[in-house]
C-alpha positions as CSV (number, residue, x, y, z in Angstrom):
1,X,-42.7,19.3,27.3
2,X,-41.5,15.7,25.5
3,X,-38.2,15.7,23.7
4,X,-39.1,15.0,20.0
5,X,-37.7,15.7,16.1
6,X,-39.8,16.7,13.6
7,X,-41.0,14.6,10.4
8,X,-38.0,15.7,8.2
9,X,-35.2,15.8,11.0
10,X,-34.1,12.1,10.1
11,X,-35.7,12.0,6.5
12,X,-34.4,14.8,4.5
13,X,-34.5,12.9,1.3
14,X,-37.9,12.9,1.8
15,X,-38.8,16.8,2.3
16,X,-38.8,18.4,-2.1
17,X,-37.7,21.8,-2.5
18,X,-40.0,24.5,-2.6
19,X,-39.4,26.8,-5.8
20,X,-37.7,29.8,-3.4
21,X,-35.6,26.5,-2.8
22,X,-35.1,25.3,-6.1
23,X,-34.3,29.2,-7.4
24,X,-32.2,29.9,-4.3
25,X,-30.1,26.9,-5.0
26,X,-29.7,27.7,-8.8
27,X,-28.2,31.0,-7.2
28,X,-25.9,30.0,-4.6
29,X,-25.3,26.1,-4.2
30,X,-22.0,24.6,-6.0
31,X,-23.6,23.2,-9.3
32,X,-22.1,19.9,-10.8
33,X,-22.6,19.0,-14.2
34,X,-22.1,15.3,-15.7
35,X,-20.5,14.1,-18.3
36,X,-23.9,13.4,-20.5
37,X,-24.4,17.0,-19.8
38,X,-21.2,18.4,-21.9
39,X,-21.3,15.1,-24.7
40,X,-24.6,16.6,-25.6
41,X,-23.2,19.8,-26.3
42,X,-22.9,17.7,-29.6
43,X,-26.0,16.5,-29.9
44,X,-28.0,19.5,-29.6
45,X,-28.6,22.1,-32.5
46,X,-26.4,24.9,-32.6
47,X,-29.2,27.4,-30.6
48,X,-30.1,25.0,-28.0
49,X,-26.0,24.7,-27.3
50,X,-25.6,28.3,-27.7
51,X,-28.2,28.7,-24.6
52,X,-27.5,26.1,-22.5
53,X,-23.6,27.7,-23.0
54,X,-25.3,31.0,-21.6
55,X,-26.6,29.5,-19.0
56,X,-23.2,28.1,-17.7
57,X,-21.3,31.0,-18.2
58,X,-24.1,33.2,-15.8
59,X,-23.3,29.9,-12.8
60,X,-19.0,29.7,-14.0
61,X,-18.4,30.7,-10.6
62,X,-19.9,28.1,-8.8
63,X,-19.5,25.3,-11.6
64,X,-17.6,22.2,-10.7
65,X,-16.9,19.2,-12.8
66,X,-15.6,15.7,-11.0
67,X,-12.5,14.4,-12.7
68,X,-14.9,11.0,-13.4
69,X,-16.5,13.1,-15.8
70,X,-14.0,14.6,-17.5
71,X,-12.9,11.7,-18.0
72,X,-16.0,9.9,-19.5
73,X,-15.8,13.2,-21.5
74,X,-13.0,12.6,-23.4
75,X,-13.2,8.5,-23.6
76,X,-16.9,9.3,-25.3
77,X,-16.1,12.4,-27.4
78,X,-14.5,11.1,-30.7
79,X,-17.2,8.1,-30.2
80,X,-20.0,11.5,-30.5
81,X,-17.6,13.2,-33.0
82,X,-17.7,10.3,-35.6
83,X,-21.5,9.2,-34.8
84,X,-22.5,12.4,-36.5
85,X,-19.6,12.7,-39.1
86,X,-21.2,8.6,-40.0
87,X,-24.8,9.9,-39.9
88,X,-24.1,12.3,-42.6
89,X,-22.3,9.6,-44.7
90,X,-25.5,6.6,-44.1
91,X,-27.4,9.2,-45.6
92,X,-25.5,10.3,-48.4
93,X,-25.0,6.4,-48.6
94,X,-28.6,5.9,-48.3
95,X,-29.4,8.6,-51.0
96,X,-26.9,8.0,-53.7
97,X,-28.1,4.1,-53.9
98,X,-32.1,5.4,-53.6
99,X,-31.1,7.4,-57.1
100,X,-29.1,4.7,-58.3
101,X,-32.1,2.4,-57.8
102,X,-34.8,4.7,-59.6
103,X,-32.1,5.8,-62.5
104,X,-32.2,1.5,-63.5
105,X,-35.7,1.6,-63.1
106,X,-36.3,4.6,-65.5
107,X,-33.5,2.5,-68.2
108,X,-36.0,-0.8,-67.4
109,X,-39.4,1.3,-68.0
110,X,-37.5,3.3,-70.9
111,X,-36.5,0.0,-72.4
112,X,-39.7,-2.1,-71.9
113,X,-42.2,0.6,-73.4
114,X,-39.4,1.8,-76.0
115,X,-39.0,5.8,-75.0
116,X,-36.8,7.2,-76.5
117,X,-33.6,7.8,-75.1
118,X,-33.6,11.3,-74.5
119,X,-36.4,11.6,-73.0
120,X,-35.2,8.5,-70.5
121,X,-32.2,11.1,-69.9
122,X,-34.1,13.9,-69.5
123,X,-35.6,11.9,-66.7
124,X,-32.6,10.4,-65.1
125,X,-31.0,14.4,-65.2
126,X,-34.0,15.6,-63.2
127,X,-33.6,12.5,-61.1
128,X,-29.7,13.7,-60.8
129,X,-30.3,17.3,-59.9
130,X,-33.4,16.4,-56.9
131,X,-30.8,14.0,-55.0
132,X,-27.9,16.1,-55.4
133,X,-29.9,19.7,-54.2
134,X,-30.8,17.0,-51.2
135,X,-27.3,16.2,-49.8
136,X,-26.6,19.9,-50.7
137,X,-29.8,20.7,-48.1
138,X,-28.3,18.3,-45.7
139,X,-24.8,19.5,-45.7
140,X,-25.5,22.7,-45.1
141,X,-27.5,22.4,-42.1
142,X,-25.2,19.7,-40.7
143,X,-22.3,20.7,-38.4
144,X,-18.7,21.3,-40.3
145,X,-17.1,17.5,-40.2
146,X,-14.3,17.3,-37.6
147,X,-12.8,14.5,-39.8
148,X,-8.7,15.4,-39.0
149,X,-6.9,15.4,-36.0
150,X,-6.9,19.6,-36.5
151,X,-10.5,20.1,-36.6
152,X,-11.1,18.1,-34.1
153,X,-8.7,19.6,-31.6
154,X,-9.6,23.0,-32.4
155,X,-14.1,22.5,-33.2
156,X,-16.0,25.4,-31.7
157,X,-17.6,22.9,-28.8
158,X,-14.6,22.3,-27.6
159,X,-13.1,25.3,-27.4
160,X,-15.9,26.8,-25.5
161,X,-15.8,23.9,-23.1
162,X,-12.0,24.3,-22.6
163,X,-12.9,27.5,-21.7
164,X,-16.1,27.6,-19.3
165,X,-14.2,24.9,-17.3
166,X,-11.1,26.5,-17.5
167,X,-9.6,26.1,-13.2
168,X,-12.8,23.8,-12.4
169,X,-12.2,20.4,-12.7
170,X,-11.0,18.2,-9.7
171,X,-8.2,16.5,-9.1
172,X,-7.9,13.2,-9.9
173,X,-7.7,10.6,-6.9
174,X,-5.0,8.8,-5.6
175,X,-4.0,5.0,-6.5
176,X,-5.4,3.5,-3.3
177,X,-8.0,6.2,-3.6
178,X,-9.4,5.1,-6.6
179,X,-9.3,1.7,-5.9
180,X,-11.3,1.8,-2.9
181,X,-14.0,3.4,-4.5
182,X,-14.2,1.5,-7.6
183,X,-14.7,-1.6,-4.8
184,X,-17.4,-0.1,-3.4
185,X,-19.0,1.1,-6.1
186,X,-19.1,-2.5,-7.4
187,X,-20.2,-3.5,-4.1
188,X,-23.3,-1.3,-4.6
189,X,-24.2,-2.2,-8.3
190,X,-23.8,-5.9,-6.9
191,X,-26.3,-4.8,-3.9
192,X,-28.5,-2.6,-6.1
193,X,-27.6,0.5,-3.8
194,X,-27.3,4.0,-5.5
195,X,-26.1,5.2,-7.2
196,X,-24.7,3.0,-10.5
197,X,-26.8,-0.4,-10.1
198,X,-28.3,0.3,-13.5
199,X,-24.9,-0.1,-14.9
200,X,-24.0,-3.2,-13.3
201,X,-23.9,-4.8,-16.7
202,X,-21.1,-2.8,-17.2
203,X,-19.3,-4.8,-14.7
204,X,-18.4,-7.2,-18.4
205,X,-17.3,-4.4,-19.9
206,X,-13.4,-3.5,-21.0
207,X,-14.3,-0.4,-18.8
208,X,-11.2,-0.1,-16.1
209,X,-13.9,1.1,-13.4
210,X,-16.2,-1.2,-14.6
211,X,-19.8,-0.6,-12.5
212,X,-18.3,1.7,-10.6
213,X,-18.3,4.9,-12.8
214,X,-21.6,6.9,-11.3
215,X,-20.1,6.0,-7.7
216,X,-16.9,7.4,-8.9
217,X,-18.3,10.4,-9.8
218,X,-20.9,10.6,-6.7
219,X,-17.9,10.3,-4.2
220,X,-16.0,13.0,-5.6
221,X,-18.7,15.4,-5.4
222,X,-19.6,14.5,-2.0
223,X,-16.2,15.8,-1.6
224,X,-16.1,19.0,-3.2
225,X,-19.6,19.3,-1.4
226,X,-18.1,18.9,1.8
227,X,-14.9,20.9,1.3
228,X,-17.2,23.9,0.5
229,X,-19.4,23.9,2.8
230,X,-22.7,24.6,1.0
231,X,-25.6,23.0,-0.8
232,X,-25.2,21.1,-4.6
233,X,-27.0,21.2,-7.8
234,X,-26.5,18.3,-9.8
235,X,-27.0,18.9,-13.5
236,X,-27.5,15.2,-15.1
237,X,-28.8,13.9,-18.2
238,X,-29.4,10.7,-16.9
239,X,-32.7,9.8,-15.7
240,X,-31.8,5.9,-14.8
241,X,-33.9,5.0,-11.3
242,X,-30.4,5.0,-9.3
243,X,-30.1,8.5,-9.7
244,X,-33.7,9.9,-9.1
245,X,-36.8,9.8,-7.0
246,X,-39.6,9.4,-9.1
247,X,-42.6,7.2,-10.4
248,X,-43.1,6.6,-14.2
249,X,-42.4,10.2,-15.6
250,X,-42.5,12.1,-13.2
251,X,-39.2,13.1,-11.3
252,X,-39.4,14.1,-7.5
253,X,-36.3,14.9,-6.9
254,X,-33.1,12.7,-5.7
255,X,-32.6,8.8,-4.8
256,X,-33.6,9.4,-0.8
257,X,-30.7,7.5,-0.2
258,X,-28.1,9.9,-1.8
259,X,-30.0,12.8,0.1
260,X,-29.7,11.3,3.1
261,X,-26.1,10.1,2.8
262,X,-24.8,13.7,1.4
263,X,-26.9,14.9,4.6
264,X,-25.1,12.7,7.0
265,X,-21.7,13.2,5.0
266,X,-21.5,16.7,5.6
267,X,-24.7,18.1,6.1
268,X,-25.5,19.9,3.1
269,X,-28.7,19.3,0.7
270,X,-28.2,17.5,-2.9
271,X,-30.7,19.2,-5.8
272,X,-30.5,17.4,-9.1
273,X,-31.7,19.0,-12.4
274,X,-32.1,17.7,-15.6
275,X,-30.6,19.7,-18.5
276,X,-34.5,20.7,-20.1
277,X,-35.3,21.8,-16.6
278,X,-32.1,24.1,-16.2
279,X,-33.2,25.5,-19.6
280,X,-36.7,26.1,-18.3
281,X,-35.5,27.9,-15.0
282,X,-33.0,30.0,-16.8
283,X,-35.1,33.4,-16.3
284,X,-33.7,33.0,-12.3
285,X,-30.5,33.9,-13.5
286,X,-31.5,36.5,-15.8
287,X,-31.2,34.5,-18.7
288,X,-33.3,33.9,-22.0
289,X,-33.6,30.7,-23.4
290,X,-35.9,30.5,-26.8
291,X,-38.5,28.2,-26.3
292,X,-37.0,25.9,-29.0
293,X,-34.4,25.1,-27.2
294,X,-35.9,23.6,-24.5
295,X,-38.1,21.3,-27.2
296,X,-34.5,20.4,-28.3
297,X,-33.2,19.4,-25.0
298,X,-36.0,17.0,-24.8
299,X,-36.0,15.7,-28.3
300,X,-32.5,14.4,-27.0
301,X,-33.6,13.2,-23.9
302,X,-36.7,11.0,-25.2
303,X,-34.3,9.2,-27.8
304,X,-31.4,8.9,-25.4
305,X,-29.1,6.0,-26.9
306,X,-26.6,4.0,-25.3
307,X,-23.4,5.0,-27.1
308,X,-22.2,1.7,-28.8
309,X,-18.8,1.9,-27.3
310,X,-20.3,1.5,-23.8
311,X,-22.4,-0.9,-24.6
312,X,-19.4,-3.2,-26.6
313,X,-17.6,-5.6,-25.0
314,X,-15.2,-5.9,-28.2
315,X,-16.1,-3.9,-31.1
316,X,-16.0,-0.5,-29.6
317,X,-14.5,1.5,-32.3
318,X,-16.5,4.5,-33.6
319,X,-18.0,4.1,-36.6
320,X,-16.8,5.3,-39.5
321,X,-17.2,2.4,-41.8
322,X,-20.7,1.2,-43.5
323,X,-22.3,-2.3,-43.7
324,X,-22.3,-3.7,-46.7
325,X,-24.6,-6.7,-48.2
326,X,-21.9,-9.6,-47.5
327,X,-22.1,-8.3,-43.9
328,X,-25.3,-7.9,-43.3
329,X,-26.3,-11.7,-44.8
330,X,-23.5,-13.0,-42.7
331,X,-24.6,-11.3,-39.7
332,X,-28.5,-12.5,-39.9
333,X,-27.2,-16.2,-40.9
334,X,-24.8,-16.9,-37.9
335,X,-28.0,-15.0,-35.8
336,X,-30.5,-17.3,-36.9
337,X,-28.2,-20.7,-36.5
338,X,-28.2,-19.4,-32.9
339,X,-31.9,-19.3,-32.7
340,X,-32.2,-16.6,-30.7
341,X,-34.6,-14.4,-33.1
342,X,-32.6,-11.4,-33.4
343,X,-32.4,-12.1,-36.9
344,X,-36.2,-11.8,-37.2
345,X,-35.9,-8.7,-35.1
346,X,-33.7,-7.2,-37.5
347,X,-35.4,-7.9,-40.4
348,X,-38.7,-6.5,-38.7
349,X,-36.7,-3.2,-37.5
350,X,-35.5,-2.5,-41.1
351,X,-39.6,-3.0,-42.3
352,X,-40.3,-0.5,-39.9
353,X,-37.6,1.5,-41.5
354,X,-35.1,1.1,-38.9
355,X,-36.4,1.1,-35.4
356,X,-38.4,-1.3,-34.0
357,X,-40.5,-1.1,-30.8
358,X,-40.3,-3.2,-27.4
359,X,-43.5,-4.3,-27.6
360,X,-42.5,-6.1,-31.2
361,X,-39.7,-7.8,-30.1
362,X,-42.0,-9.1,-27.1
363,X,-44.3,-10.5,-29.8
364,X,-41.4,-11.4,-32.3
365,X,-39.5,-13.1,-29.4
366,X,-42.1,-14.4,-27.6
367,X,-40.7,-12.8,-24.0
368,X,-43.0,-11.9,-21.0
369,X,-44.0,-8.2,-21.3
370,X,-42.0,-7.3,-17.4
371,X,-38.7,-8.9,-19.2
372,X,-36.3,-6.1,-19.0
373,X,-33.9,-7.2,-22.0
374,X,-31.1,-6.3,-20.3
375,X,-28.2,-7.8,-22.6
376,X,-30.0,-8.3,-25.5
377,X,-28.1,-6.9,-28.2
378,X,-24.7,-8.5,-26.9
379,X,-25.1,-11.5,-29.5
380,X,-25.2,-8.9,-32.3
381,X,-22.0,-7.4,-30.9
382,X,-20.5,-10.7,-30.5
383,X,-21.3,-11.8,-34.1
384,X,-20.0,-8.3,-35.5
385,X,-17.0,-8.8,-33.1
386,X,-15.9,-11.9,-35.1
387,X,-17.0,-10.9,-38.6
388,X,-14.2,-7.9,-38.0
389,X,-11.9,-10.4,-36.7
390,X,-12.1,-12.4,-39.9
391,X,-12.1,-9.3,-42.4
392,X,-16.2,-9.4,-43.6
393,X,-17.3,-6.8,-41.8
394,X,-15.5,-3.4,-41.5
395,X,-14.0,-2.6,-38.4
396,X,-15.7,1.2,-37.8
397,X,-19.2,-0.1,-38.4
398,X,-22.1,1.1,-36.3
399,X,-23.2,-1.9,-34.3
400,X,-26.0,-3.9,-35.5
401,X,-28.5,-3.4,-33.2
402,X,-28.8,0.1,-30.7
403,X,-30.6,0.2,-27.4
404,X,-32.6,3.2,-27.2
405,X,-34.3,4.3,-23.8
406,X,-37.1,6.6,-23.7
407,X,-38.3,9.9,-21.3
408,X,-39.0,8.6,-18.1
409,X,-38.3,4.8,-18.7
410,X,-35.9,2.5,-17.1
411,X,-36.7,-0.2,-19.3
412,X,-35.4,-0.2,-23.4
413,X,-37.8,1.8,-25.6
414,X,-36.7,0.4,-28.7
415,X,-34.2,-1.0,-30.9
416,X,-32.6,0.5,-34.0
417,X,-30.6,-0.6,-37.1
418,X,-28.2,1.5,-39.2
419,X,-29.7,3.2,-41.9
420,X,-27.5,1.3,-44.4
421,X,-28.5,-1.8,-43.1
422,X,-32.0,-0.2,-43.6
423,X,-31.6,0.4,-47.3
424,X,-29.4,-3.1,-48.0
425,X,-32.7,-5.4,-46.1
426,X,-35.3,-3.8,-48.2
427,X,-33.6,-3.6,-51.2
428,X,-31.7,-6.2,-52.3
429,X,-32.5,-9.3,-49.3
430,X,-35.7,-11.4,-48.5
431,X,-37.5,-9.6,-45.8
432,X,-38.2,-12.5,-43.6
433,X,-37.0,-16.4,-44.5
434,X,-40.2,-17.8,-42.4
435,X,-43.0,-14.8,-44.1
């Protein structure tokens, strides 16, 4: 009889999981989660949190964090903690000047067609009363502001993170350690190998690991991986292509690559899981999970945003400042003497009431539809970085322009504007110079 292997002998990246597979590995391999998984503890509402929380708790004794992502944890979570403190203030912002607007119109229409003045009032109360029983509607459904140092050292999310992960992160690596694999994980964003090529922008970045973050985390859970002895689930948020296995929206399973060099490592078997997917399997644990909470998982993960601080080159403060008209005139003039047609794309996102598509700024920019506008928002940031720098523009400002990436795509979705800059473009500016 010939010697011979079988398909999968020297290909396991290529072989998926069958659902005993899948559900056994929810049960018994070493689950990982990332960092994206834990900053969207914030970002979900407070059910979805409170069952993706359940879920974690049922796997506590087989969860595992890297130190990489605990540390991306706490470098990104004031940045989350102030985006949705700000939100709440844009649209108080946005509100308060929407009632300011109508009260002078109602004066202007009172005064042209000579009502008398109380009834103008009696108008401008009602006005009064609608937009202040809508922030009170608003407040009340948003999340208590973490605005001191107090509240946000002792916020619920927090506290129950401190304490699901309470004895399981890893230790951090040594000097030499560390600097060996931040090399090679820049060595592999240079050479598109996975996983972390899709970051390799980063690589200009004030980042100290530059590129090199995903490889960071990867090697330390091939570690753990190996010092146990026993399979992996990766629970990860991101859904970039040097991650995953997949074709258009469809997710296989992991990069072959990373299957094959955990396999070869220590030969154990990676999973990877997407935090909607956890949600959906949480009956194998004996867990219920309301069907709402999965639709809020992937309400998340369709309008993923990169965070603006990891984006930034120089203005990566959180924001916790607004634009204001002098900024947002001096930002759209020193775009358009660059000629680059951000300005226009701006001005279009704010007509479109804040978020424009890719397809526009194709047309608007005249770019080849396969261009993958990698780095197209840096003049914005550049622009802003200076306007701070000379005292126009606050210094906690959101930045001008947000990439956002959409379920299943590599490629930016869309672009989007603060909502102040939203209200200041069509209200008080021209909406295009050239319409």
């Amino acid at each position: 009889m010939a010697d011979g292997a079988g398909i999968y002998d020297d290909f396991p990246g290529y072989r998926l999981p069958s659902e005993e597979e899948l559900e056994s590995a929810l049960k018994t391999a070493l689950v990982v989660v990332d960092a994206n998984v834990l900053l969207n503890l914030y970002r979900y509402n407070s059910s979805t949190r409170d069952d993706l929380l359940g879920v974690l708790r049922e796997i506590k004794g087989r969860l595992w964090v890297p130190h990489q992502v605990m540390h991306e944890f706490w470098r990104n979570r004031m940045i989350v903690l102030n985006s949705r403190d700000t939100s709440v203030d844009q649209v108080f912002a946005a509100l308060d000047k929407q009632n300011r607007a109508a009260e002078d119109a109602i004066r202007s229409w009172a005064k042209a067609t000579a009502i008398r003045e109380g009834e103008s009032s009696r108008f401008i109360e009602s006005l009064s009363e609608f937009y202040s029983d809508l922030k009170g509607r608003i407040g009340a459904l948003t999340p208590v502001s973490t605005a001191n140092a107090d509240q946000r050292q002792h916020e619920p999310v927090l506290q129950e993170v401190e304490e699901l992960l309470r004895g399981k992160v890893g230790s951090p690596p040594s000097d030499e350690e560390w600097r060996q694999a931040v090399a090679e994980g820049k060595r592999r964003a240079a050479a598109e190998e996975p996983p972390g090529y899709c970051d390799k922008d980063k690589g200009d970045s004030s980042l100290p690991e530059g590129p090199a973050g995903d490889y960071l985390v990867w090697t330390q859970l091939m570690g753990e991986t190996a010092k146990r002895g026993t399979d992996v689930l990766f629970v990860t948020g991101d859904e970039k292509e040097d991650w995953w296995w997949r074709h258009k929206s469809d997710f296989y399973g992991p990069r072959i690559e990373l299957s094959l060099e955990l396999f070869r490592h220590c030969g154990q078997r990676l999973h990877m899981i997407r935090p909607t997917e956890l949600l959906k399997r949480a009956r194998t644990l004996n867990v219920e999970v309301r069907s709402d909470s999965v639709d809020d998982a992937e309400r998340v993960s369709r309008e993923r945003v990169i965070a603006p601080e990891i984006e930034n080159d120089e203005a990566g403060e959180a924001a916790d400042a607004l634009w204001t008209e002098e900024g947002v005139t001096a930002l759209l003039d020193l775009l358009e003497a660059e000629g680059l047609m951000l300005d226009k794309v701006i001005r279009a996102a704010a007509r479109e009431g804040g978020t424009i598509s890719r397809e526009a700024v194709y047309a608007i920019c005249g770019y080849d539809s396969d261009r993958m506008l990698r780095g197209f928002t840096k003049p914005t940031r550049r622009i802003t970085s200076a306007l701070q720098r000379n005292g126009v523009v606050s210094p906690g400002v959101r930045q001008p322009l947000d990439t956002l990436y959409y379920y299943g795509e590599v490629k930016a979705g869309a672009f989007r504007i603060p909502d102040e800059m939203v209200a200041i473009l069509e209200g008080d500016l021209p909406q295009d110079r050239d319409s």
